[in-house]
C-alpha positions as CSV (number, residue, x, y, z in Angstrom):
1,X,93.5,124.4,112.2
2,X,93.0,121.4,114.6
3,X,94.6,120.4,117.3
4,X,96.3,117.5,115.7
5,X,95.5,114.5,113.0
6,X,92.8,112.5,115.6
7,X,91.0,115.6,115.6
8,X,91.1,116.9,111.4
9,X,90.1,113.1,110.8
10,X,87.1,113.4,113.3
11,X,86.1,116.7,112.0
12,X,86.2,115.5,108.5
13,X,84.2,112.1,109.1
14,X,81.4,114.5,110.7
15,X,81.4,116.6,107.8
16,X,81.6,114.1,104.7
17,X,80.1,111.0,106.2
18,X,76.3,109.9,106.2
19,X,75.3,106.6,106.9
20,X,76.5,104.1,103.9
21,X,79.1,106.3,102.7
22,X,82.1,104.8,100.3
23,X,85.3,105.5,101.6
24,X,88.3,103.7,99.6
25,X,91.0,103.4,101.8
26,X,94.4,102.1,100.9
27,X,95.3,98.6,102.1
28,X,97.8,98.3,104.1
29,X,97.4,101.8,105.2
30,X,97.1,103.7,108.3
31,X,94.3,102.7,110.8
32,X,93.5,105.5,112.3
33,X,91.5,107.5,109.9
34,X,89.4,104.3,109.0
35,X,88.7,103.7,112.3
36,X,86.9,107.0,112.8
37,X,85.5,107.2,109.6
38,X,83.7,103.5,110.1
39,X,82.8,104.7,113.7
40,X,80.9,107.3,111.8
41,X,79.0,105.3,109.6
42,X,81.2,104.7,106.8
43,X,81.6,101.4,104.9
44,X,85.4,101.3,104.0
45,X,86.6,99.4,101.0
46,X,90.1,98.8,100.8
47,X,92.3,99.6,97.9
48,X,95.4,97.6,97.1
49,X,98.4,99.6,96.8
50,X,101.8,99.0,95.4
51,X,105.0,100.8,95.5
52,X,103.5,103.7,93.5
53,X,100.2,104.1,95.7
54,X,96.7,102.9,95.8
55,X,95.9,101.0,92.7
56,X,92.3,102.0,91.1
57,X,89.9,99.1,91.1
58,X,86.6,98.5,90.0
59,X,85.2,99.2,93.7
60,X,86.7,102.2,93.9
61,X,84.5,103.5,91.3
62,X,81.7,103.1,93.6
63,X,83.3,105.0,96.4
64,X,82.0,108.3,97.4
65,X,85.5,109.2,98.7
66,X,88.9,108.2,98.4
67,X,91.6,108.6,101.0
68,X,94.9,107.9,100.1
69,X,98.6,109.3,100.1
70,X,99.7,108.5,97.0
71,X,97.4,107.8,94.0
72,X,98.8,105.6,91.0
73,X,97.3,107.2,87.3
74,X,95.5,105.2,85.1
C-alpha cells in the first residue's frame, strides 16, 4: 500500500536502484516514473514501442530492469 503512484515509484527506485542501474523505459511513455528513477541514479534507455508495446532491442538486453505496460513477444 502507498499513498499513490508518486509514492510506489519512489519506493521502488530506493529499493531497485544503485548507481548505474539499466532501466528500459518505453519511448514515448510516461515521465513520471523515469524522472524518479534517473533522480535516483538510474541510467534510462528508452525502448521504442508500437501499437503492441515496447519493442525488444539490443539495449534492452543490457538493462537491469524493464518498466513497461505492455511488452511485445519475441
Amino acid at each position: 500500500m502507498t499513498l499513490g503512484r508518486q509514492q510506489s515509484f519512489y519506493l521502488l527506485a530506493r529499493l531497485l536502484v544503485r548507481d548505474g542501474a539499466r532501466i528500459g523505459f518505453e519511448d514515448p511513455g510516461f515521465m513520471d516514473p523515469r524522472n524518479v528513477f534517473a533522480y535516483n541514479g538510474a541510467q534510462v534507455v528508452p525502448l521504442p514501442v508500437d501499437k503492441q508495446g515496447a519493442v525488444p532491442t539490443a539495449d534492452c538486453q543490457r538493462c537491469d530492469y524493464l518498466y513497461c505496460l505492455r511488452w511485445k513477444p519475441i
